[in-house]
C-alpha positions as CSV (number, residue, x, y, z in Angstrom):
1,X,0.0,0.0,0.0
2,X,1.3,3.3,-1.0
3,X,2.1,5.5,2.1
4,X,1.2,8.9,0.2
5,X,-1.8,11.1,1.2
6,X,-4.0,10.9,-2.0
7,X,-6.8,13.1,-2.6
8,X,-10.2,11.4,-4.5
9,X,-9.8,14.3,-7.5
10,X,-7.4,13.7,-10.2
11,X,-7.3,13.4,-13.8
12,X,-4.9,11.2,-16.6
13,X,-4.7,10.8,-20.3
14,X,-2.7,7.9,-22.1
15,X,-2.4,7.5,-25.7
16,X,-0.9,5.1,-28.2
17,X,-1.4,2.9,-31.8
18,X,-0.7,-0.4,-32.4
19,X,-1.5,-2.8,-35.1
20,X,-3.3,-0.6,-36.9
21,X,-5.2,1.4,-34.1
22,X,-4.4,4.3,-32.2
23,X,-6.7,4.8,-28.9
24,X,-6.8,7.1,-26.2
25,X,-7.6,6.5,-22.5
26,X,-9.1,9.0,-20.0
27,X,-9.6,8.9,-16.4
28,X,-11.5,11.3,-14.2
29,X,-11.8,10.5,-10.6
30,X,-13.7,12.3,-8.2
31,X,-14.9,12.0,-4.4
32,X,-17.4,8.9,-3.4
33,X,-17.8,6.8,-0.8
34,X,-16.4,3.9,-1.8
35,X,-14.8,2.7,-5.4
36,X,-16.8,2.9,-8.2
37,X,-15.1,2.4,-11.5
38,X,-17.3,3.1,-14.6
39,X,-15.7,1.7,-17.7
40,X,-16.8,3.2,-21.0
41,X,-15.4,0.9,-23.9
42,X,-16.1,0.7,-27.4
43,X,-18.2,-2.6,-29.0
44,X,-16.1,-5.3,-29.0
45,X,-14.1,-4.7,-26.0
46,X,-15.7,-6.0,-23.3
47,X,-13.2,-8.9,-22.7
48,X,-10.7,-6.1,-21.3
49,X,-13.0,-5.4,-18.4
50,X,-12.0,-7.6,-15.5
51,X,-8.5,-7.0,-15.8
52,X,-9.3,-3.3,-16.1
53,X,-11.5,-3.6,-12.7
54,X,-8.9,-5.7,-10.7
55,X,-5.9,-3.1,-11.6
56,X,-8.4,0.1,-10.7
57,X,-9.1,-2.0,-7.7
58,X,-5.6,-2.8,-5.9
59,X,-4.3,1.1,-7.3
60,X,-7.2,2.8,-6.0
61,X,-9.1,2.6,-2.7
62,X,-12.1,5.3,-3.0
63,X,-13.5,7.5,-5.6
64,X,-15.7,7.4,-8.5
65,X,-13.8,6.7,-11.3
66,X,-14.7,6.9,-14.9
67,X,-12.3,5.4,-17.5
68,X,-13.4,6.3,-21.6
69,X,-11.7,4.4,-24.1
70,X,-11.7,5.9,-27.5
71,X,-10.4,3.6,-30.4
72,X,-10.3,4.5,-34.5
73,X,-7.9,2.9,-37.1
74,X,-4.9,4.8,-38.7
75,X,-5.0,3.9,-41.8
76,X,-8.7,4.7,-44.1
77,X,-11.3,3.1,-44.6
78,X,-10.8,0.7,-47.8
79,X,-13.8,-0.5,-49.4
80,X,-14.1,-4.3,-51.2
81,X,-16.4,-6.0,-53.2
82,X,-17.8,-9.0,-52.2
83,X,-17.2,-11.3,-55.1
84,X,-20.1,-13.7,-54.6
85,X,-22.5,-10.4,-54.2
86,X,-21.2,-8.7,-57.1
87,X,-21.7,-11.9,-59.2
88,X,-25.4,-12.4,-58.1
89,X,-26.3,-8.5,-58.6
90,X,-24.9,-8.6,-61.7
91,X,-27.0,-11.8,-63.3
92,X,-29.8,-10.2,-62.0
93,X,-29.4,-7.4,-63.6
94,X,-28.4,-8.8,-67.4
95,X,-31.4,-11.0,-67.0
96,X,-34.0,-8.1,-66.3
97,X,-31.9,-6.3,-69.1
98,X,-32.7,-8.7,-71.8
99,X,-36.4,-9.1,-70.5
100,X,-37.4,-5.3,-70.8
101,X,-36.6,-4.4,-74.5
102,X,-34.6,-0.9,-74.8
103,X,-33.5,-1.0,-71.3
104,X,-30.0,0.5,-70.6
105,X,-27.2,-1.7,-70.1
106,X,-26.6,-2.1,-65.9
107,X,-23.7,0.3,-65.1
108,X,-20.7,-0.4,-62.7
109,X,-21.3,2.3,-60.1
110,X,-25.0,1.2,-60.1
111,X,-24.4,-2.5,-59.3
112,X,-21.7,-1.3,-56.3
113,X,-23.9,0.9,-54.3
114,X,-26.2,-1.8,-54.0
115,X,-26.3,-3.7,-50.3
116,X,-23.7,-5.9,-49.6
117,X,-21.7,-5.5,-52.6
118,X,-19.3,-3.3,-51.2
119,X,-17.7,-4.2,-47.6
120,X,-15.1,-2.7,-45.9
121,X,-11.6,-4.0,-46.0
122,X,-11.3,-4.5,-41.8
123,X,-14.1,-7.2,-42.0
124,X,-11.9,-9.7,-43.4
125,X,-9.1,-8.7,-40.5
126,X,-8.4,-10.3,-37.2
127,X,-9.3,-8.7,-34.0
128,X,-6.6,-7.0,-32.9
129,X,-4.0,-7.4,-30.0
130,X,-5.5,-5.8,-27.7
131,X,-2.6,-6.1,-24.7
132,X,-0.9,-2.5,-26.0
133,X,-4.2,-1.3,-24.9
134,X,-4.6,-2.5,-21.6
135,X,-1.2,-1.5,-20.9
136,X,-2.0,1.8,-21.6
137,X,-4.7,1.5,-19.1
138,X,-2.0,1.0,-16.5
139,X,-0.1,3.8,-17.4
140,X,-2.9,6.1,-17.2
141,X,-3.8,4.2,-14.0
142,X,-0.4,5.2,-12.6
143,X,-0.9,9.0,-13.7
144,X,-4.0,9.5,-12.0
145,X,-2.2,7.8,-9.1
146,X,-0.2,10.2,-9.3
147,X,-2.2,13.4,-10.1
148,X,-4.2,12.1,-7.1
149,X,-0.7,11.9,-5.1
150,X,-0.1,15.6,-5.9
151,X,-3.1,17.0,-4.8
152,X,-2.8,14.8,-1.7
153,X,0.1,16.7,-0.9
154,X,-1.6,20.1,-1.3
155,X,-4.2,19.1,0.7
156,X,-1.6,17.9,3.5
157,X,-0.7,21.2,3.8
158,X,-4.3,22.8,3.8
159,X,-5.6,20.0,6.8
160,X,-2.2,20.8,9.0
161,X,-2.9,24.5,8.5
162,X,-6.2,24.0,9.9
163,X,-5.0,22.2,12.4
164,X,-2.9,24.2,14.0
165,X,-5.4,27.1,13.3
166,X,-8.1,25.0,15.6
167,X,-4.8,24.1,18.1
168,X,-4.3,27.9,18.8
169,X,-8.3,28.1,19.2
170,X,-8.0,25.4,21.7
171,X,-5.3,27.5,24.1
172,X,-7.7,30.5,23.6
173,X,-10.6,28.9,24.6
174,X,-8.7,27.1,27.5
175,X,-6.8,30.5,28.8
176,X,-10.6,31.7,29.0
177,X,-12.3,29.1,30.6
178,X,-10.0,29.6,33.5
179,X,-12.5,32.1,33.9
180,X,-15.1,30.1,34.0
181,X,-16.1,28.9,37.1
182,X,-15.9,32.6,38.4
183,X,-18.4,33.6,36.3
184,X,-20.7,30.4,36.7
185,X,-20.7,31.4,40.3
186,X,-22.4,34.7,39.9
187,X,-24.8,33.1,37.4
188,X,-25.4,30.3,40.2
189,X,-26.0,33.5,42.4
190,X,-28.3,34.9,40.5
191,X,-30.3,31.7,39.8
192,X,-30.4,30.7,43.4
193,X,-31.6,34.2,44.6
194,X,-34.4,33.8,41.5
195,X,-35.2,30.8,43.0
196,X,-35.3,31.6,46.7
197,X,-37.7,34.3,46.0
198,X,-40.0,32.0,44.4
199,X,-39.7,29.3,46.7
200,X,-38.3,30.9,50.0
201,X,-39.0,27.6,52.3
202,X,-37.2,25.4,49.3
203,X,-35.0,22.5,51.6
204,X,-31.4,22.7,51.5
205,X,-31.2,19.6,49.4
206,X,-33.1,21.3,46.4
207,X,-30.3,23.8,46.8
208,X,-27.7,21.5,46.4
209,X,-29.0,19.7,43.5
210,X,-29.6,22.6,41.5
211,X,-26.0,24.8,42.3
212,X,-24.5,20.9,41.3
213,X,-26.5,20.7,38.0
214,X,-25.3,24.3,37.2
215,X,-21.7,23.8,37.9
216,X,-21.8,20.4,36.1
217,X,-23.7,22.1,33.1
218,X,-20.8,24.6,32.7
219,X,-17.6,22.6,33.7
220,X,-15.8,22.7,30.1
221,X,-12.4,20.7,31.1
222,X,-13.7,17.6,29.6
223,X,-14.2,18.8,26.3
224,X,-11.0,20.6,26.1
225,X,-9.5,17.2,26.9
226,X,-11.0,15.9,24.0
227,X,-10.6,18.5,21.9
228,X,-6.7,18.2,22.2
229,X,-7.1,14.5,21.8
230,X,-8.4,15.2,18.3
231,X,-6.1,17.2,17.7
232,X,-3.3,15.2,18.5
233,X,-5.5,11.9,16.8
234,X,-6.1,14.3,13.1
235,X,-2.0,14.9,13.3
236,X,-0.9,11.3,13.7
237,X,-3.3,10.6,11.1
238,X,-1.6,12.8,8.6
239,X,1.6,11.2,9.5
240,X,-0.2,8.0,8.8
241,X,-1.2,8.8,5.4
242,X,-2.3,5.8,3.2
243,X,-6.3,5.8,3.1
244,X,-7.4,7.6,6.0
245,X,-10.1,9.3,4.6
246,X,-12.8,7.5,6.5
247,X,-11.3,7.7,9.8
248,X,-10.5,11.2,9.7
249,X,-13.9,12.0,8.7
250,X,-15.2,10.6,11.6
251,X,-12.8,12.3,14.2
252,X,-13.8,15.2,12.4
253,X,-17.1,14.5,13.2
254,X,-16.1,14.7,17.1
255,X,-14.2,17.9,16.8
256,X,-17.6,19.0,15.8
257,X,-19.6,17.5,18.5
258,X,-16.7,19.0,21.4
259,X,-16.6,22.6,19.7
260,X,-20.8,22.3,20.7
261,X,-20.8,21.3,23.8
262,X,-18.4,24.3,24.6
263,X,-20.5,26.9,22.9
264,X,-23.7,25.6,24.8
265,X,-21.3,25.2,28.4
266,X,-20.2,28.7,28.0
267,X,-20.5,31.3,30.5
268,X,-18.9,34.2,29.0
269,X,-19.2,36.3,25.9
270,X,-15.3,35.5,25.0
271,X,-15.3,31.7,25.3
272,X,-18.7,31.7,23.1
273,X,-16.9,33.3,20.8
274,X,-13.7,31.7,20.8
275,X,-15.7,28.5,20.4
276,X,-18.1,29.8,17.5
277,X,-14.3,30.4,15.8
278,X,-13.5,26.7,16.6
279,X,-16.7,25.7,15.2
280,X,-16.1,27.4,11.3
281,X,-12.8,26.0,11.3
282,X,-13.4,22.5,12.3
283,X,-16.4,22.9,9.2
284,X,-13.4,24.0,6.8
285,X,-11.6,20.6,8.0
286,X,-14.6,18.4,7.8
287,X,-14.8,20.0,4.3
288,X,-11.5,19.6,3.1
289,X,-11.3,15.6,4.8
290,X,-13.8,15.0,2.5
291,X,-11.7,14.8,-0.2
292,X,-9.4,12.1,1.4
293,X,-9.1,8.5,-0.3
């Protein structure tokens, strides 16, 4: 398994000729869930298929994949006449000759353009080789392995960029949820007075349930935790590199879900926004995971 970070976008175009043909194979591959090759092949060469689908299949891992084969022959098309045709038109046409008195003599061009009198030339050849061909599958196989490779590469650098972006985040968010609990404490305030001058005879264990919930509701260490988990997780991912796209998009998934919970824990107007930063950038790395085989 190549140890490369390969992107699901990427194009390739290989061309040749042999015995008597020159073709042209392209390949577009784009992001899907799985691997799905479409093969588009002209009549006749259908027998190239499995071999075409087990190559695409140990090269590639995801992506929709379509692969267009275009084949025409180099030389022009020569034009035969069948002999045994020919013959048969042409008795036919003496005979009605000398049955219809004053009727012009059959001409040449007459007795060709009739059906089956003229056929071309590559009927009568055999089918060609056609292992030129499927080797210039593989070569255009290994250039969109390649042109997939590349963009891999620039994509490397987009995800550790983001990464690092949503690292800094995370020692902003934590520098201000040291605050935290300070300023949970005059929301519990405020809360509990509310609730004592509703309910001024409320017992003592009310009390304590309710200023626990409240603390519990804003304590924002766990997610933190997690958050520079994931981060560390997404980074030894990168390092990994051969087809990580699914796993990455799930622990992208969980930066998500932690970057939530803060927003909805917060007790301050600079932590809500800190976290509402985290959450935009963690979507740019969701989006760009996406494109990972």
């Amino acid at each position: 398994m190549n140890s490369a970070l390969a992107s699901m976008t990427g194009f390739a175009r290989a061309d040749g000729a042999a015995a008597g043909l020159a073709w042209v194979w392209e390949l577009r591959s784009v992001n899907g869930r799985g691997l799905d090759l479409r093969l588009r092949l002209p009549p006749g060469w259908d027998a190239l298929e499995p071999a075409l689908r087990e190559a695409a299949g140990k090269a590639l891992k995801r992506g929709n994949v379509t692969a267009n084969l275009t084949v025409k022959r180099e030389s022009e098309l020569r034009l035969l006449a069948d002999p045994a045709a020919l013959e048969q038109a042409l008795t036919l046409a003496m005979e009605l000759h000398r049955r219809i008195p004053g009727s012009p003599v059959p001409r040449a061009e007459a007795l060709l353009g009739l059906p089956g009198v003229l056929r071309p030339a590559q009927a009568d050849e055999a089918v060609p080789d056609t292992g030129a061909v499927a080797a210039g599958f593989s070569r255009a196989l290994a250039a969109l392995v390649a042109a997939r490779q590349a963009e891999g590469t620039r994509l490397g650098a987009t995800l550790t960029g983001l990464l690092d972006e949503i690292a800094t985040l995370h020692r902003q968010a934590a520098a201000e949820a040291a605050d935290q609990p300070a300023a949970q404490r005059a929301r519990v305030m405020e809360n509990l007075a509310a609730l004592l001058r509703e309910a001024p005879s409320l017992p003592e264990e009310r009390i304590a349930q309710e200023v626990a919930l409240l603390a519990a509701r804003s304590a924002v260490r766990e997610e933190l935790d997690r958050l520079a988990s994931h981060i560390e997780a997404a980074r030894a991912l990168l390092r990994e590199a051969a087809a990580i796209g699914r796993r990455f998009d799930f622990l992208a998934q969980e930066f998500n879900r932690e970057a939530n919970t803060l927003c909805s824990k917060s007790a301050s107007v600079a932590l809500t926004a800190t976290g509402l930063r985290l959450k935009a950038a963690i979507e740019q790395l969701r989006e760009q995971v996406q494109n990972i085989e």
